[in-house]
C-alpha positions as CSV (number, residue, x, y, z in Angstrom):
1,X,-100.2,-17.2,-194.4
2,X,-97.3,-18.0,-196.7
3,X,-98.8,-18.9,-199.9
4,X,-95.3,-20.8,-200.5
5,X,-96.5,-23.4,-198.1
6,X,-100.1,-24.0,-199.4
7,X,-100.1,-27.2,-202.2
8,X,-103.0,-25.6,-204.8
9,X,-103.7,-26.3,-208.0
10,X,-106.8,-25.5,-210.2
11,X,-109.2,-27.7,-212.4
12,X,-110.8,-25.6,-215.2
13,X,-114.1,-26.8,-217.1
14,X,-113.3,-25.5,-220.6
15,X,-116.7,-24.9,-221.7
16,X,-118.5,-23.5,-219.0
17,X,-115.9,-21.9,-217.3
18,X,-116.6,-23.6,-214.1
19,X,-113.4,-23.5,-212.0
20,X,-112.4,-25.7,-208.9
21,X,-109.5,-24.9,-206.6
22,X,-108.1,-27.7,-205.3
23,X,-105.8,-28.1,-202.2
24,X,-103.9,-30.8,-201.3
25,X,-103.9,-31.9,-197.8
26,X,-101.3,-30.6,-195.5
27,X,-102.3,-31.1,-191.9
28,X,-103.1,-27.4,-192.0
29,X,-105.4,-27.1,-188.7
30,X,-108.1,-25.5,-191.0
31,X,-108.2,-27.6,-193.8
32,X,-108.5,-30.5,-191.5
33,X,-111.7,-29.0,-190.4
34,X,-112.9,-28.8,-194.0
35,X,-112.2,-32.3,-194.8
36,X,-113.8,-33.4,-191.6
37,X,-117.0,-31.4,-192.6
38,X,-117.0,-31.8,-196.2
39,X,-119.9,-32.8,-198.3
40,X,-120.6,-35.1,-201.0
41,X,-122.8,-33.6,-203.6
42,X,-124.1,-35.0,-207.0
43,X,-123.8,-32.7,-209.9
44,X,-125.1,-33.6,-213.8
45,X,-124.5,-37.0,-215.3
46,X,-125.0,-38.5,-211.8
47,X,-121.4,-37.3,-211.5
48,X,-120.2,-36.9,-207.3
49,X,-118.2,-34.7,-205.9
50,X,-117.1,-34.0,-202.2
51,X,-116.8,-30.0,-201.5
52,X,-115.4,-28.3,-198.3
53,X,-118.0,-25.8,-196.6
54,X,-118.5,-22.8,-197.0
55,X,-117.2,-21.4,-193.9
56,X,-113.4,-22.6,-195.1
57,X,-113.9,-20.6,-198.1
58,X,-114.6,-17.5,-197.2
59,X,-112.3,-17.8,-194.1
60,X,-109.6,-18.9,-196.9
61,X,-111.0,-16.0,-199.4
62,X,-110.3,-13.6,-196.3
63,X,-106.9,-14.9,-195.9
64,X,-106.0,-14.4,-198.8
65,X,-107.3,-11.2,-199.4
66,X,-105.6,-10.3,-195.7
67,X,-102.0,-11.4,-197.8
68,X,-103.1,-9.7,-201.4
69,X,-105.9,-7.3,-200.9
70,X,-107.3,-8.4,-204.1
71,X,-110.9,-6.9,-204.3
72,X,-112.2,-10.3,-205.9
73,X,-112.1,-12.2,-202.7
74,X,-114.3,-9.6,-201.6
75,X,-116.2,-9.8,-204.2
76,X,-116.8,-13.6,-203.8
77,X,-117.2,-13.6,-200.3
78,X,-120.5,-11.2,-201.0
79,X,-121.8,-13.3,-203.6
80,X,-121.4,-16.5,-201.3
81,X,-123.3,-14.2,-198.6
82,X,-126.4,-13.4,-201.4
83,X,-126.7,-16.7,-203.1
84,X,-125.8,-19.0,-199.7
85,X,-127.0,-17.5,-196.8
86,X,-128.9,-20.6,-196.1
87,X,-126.0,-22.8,-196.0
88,X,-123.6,-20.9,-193.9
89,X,-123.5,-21.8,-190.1
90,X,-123.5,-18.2,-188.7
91,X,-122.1,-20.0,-185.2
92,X,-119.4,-21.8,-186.8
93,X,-118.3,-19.3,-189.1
94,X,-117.6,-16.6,-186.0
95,X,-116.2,-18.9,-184.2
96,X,-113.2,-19.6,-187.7
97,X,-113.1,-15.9,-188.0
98,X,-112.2,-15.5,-184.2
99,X,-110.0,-18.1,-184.3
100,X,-108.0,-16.9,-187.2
101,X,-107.9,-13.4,-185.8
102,X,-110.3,-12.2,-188.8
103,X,-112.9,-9.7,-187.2
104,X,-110.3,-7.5,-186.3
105,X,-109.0,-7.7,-189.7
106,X,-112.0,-6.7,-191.1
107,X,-113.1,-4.1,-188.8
108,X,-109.3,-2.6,-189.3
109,X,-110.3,-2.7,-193.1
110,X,-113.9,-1.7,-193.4
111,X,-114.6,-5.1,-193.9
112,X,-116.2,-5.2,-190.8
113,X,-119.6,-2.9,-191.5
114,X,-119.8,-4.2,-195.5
115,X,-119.6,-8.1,-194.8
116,X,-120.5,-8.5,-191.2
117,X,-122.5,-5.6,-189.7
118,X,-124.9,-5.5,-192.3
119,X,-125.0,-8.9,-193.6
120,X,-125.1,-10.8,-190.4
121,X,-127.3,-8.6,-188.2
122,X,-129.8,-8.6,-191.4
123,X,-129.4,-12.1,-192.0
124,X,-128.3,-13.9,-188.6
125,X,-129.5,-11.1,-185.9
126,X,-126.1,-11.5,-184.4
């Protein structure tokens, strides 16, 4: 992934913190996936908001750590796995991670035992 090519920008919520990243759409094969399957949601002040699922983040977050090896990607994609578990669609997300050749990344960086082995054979029985 050529990070060149990818149309980002970020919103940043001053007083919480809260940050969006926001990608413009490019006909990228996966981020037409996530719009297809994104989801409205309403937050406080009856305020709505349509976010991508969370299969195309951590494929994304793994991406981009594959390109940077930035440990906070990492880091993210765990706390997804904690807090979300229940939202993730353990079918769909293997098939992503097969499709963008991201099991054998992970296996040829650990990844494999501290993200799948243990999270999806305790949480998904894989």
């Amino acid at each position: 992934m050529n990070r060149s090519l990818v149309a980002r920008f970020n919103i940043i919520q001053p007083h919480s913190g809260l940050k969006a990243d926001c990608y413009l759409h490019t006909g990228n094969p996966l981020h037409v996936w996530a719009m297809a399957n994104r989801k409205r949601i309403t937050l406080k002040d009856n305020l709505k908001i349509w976010i991508v699922p969370p299969e195309y983040v951590i494929v994304r977050k793994l991406l981009y750590f594959q390109e940077g090896h930035s440990q906070k990607h990492i880091q993210d994609i765990q706390g997804m796995l904690l807090c979300s578990s229940d939202q993730i669609n353990k079918q769909v997300l293997k098939s992503l991670l097969t499709e963008h050749h991201l099991i054998s990344f992970g296996t040829d960086l650990n990844l494999h035992h501290c993200l799948f082995d243990s999270f999806f054979e305790r949480k998904f029985r894989l």
